[in-house]
N, C-alpha and C positions, 0 to 999 in steps of 0.2 A: 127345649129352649128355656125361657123363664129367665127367673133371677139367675140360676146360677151360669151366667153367660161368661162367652171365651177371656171378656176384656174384664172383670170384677177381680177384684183382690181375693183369692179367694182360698180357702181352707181344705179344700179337696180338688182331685186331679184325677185323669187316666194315665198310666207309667205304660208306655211302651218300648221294650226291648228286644232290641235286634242282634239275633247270633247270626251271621253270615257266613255260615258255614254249613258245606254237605258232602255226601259222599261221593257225588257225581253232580254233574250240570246237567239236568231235565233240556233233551232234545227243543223245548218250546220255552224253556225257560228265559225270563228279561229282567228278572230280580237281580238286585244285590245280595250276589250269594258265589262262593266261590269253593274249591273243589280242592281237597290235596293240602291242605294248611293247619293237617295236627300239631304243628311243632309250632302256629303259633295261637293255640287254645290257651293254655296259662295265660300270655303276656297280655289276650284280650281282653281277658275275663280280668286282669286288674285295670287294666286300663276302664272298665266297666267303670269296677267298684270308684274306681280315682273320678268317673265322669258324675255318679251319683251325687256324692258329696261334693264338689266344687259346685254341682246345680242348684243343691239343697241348700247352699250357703246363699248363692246368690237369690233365692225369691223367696227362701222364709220359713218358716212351719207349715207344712203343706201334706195332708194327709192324702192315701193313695186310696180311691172309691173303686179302680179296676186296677188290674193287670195284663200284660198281654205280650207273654215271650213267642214272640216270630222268627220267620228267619226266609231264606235257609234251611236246615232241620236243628233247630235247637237240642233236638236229644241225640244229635250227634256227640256231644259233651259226653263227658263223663259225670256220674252223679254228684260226687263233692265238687266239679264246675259250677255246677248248676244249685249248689247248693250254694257256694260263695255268692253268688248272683243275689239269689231269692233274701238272702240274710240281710245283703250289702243292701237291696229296697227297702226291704223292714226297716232295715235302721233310721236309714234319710228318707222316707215315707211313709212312717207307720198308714198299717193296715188298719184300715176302719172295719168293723164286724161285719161279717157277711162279706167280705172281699171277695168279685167273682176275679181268679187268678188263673190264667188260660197260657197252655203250653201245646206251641204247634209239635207234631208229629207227625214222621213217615212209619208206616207200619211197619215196616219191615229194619227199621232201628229201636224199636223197645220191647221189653220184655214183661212178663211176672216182675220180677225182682224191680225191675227200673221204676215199674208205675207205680207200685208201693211205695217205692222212695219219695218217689215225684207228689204221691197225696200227703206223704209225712209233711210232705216242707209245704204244702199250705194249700198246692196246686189242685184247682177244684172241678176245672174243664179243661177236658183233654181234646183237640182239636185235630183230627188224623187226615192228613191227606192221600184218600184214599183213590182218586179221580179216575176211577172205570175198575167195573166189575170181570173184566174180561182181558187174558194176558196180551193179546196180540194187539190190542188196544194202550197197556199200558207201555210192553217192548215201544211202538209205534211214537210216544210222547217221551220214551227214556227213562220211565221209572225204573226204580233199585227192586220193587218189589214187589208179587206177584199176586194176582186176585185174592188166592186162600190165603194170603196173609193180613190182607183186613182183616175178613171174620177172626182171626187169632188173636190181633191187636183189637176187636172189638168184646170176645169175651175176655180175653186176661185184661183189660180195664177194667170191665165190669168183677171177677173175682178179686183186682186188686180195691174197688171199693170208690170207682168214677159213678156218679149219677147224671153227669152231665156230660154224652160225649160228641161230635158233632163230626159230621163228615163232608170236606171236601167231593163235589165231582165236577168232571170238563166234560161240556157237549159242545156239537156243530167241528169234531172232528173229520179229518179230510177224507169223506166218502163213504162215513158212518151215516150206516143205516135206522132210523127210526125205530123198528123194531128192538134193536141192539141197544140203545137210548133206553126204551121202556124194560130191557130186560136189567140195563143197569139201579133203572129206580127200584124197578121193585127187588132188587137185591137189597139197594142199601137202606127201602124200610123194613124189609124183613129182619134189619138187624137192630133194630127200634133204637136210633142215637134221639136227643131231644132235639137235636139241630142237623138239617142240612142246609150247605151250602151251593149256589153252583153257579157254576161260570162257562160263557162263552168261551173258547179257543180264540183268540188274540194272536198275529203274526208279529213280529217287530224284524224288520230283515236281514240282522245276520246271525240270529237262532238257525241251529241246523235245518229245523223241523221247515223253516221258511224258504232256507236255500233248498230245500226236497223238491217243494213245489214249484218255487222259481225254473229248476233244471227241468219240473216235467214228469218229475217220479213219480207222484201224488196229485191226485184234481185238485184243483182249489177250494177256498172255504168256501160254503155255500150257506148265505143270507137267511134265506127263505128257508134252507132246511134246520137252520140252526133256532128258526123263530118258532117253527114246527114243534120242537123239540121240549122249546120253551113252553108251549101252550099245556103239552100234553104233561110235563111236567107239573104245572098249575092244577091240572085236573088229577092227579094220581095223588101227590101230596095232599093239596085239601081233604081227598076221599079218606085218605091214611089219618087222617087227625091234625093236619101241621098247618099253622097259620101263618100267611103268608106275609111278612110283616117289614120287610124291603126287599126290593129288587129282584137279589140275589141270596136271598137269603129265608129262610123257612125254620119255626119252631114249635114245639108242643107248647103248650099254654104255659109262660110261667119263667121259658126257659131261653128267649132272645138275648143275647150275646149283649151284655151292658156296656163292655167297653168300648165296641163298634156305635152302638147308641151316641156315647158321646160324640163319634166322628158326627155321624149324620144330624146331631142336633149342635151340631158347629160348636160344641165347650169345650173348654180347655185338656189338652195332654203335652204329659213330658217324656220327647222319645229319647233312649239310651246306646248307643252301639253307632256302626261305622253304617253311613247313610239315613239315618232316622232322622224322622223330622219333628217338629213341638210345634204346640201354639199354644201361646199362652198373656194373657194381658196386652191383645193388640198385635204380637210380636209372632213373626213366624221365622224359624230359623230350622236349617239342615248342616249335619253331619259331614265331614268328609267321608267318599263313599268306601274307601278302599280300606281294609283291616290296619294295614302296615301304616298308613297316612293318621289313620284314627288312631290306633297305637304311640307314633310319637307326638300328636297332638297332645296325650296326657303325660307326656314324662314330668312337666309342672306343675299341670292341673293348676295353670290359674287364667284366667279368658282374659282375652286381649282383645276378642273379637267384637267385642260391645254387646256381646249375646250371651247370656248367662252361661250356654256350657264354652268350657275351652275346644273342644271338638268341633265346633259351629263353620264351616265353611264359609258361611255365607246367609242373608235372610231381608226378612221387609217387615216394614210396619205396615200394618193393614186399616185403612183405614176405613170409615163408616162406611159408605158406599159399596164397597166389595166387599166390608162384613156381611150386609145386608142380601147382598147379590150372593152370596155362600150359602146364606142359610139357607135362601132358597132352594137352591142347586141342590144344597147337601137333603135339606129336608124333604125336597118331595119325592125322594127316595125309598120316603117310609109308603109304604102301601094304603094302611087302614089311616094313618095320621097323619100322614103330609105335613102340612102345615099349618096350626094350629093359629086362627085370630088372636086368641088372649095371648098367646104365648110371645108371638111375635109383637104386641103392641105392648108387652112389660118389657120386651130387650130394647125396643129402639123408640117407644115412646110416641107410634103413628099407626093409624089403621094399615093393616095390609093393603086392604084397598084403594087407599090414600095414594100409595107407592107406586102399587100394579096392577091398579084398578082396568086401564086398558087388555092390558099383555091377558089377564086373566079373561077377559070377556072373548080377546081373539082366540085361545088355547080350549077356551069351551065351547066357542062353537064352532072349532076344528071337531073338535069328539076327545081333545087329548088331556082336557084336565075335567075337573067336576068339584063345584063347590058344593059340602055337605054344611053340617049343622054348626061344627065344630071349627072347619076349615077349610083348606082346598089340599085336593088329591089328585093324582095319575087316574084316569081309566085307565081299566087293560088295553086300549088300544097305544095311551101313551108312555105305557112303561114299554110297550117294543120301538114306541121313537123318542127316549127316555131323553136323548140328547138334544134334539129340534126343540124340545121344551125347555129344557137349560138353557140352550142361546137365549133366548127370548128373556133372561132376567139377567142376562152380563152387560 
């Protein structure tokens, strides 16, 4: 948090850009992300570069501190796509030194040759989703591609010259056994990325994967075995070296994901592509979600919409209140840092406990928060009811 907060005029940024595009729709998939639309890669990818520059215009000289191409599988592209892209930032964002610049990845869409490319043009974390160690597992969720092709996508980054690669996984799959969980982790520290990620299985209901279970195919999700999973994961990681440092999220010393950082410490990002969202100076605006919508939003490229990109659907000004109540949300996310007294009393100019001085007395002596030296944090008991503790600051 600190000075450099969401709502400041401010000289640096996170660039988030969205390719919506993949080879297949993931069985559980609820992203924006669509399947079958090679023919409109080109027309997006200018409509990108047209969304850059009209942004760049409207707030200013505004240097780029991360990067973070998502999607989708962004390396469904072709290389000179993805190179117009990366350029097209450069240009209307210069890169500040040491820019961490992160490109999602399915394994089984790159190669030797691709990640080369992909390090020439700046790109420094390679982010693979690789979500189970096991085929009947990934068939089951819809993935393109099959166990052995992590490890392949984990050393051909490594030979092409990634030192920071991070790996996706999904637990609390339907009727996935613990043992099968533990055989997953220790697959993906044997393959020593700086980062793992991992995620709960999430239904949204008209995912195939959800209609499965609705008809009876498949047991349902299960809570308790899903928190299981979570614990045992806490204890395997720590053991392997990896600090646990939000939620979802796990790294070797050194190597935590800076442009998620920004999320969770609520500052400023500008997102790029069809459904991306920004915040920045107060201001939060999205995307039209659909390629083709986003597409002739920039045949002008000039905003109408009283929000900096022409692409913007729609948004709100955010005011103090709900900045406030964000931070929180967003910050005690972090594990070892939560939320930070100084930090919070230079954004908004009042002790923490001014604010929530109650809420906080009730959350610790539930057992779900704990104030240390520095700030207030999650116990492990309230990163599994991660949410009953966010109500309590909306």
């Amino acid at each position: 948090m600190g000075a450099d907060s969401g709502h400041r005029a401010e000289e640096e940024t996170g660039i988030y850009i969205h390719i919506p595009f993949c080879r297949a729709k993931c069985f559980y998939c609820d992203f924006n992300s669509y399947a079958g639309m090679e023919e409109t890669f080109e027309p997006y990818v200018e409509a990108l570069t047209r969304e850059m520059a009209a942004v760049a215009r409207e707030v200013g000289p505004v240097r780029a501190k991360t990067v973070y191409i998502g999607g989708g599988t962004p390396t469904v592209l072709p290389i000179a796509l993805m190179e117009q892209i990366i350029t097209a930032c450069q240009e209307n964002f210069p890169w500040q030194a040491n820019v961490e610049v992160t490109v999602e990845a399915n394994p089984g869409t790159v190669n030797g040759l691709y990640l080369r490319e992909l390090l020439s043009l700046g790109v420094s974390r390679l982010s693979l989703g690789a979500q189970s160690f096991h085929d009947d597992e990934l068939a089951l969720l819809g993935r393109i591609h099959r166990a052995e092709e992590i490890t392949v996508a984990v050393e051909e980054a490594r030979q092409a010259g990634f030192h920071n690669i991070n790996l996706d996984l999904i637990y609390g799959l339907p009727g996935q056994a613990l043992e099968k969980w533990h055989s997953n982790l220790k697959k993906a520290i044997a393959l020593e990325p700086e980062h793992i990620s991992l995620y709960a299985l999430t239904l949204e209901d008209h995912t195939p994967l959800a209609k499965r279970i609705a008809r009876g195919e498949l047991p349902p999700l299960n809570d308790d075995a899903a928190a299981d999973m979570y614990i045992l994961a806490e204890e395997m990681l720590a053991q392997a070296g990896y600090c646990h440092y939000e939620i979802s999220n796990w790294a070797k010393p050194g190597f935590e994901c800076q442009h998620n950082l920004r999320y969770w410490h609520n500052l400023s990002y500008l997102g790029f592509g069809a459904g991306a969202h920004s915040y920045w100076r107060n201001q939060r605006w999205y995307n039209f979600s659909h390629p083709i919508d986003y597409i002739r939003c920039l045949k002008g490229a000039s905003s109408s919409s009283g929000f900096p990109s022409p692409a913007a659907e729609g948004g709100e000004s955010i005011g103090s209140d709900r900045e406030v109540a964000e931070t929180m949300m967003l910050g005690l996310r972090l594990v070892e840092e939560g939320v930070r007294f100084a930090d919070f009393t230079a954004r908004f100019g009042k002790p923490l406990d001014r604010i929530y001085g109650q809420e906080i007395r009730e959350l610790t002596e539930l057992g779900l928060l704990e104030v240390y030296s520095e700030g207030i944090r999650l116990t492990p008991r309230g990163r599994l009811l991660g949410n009953e503790v966010f109500e309590k600051f909306v």
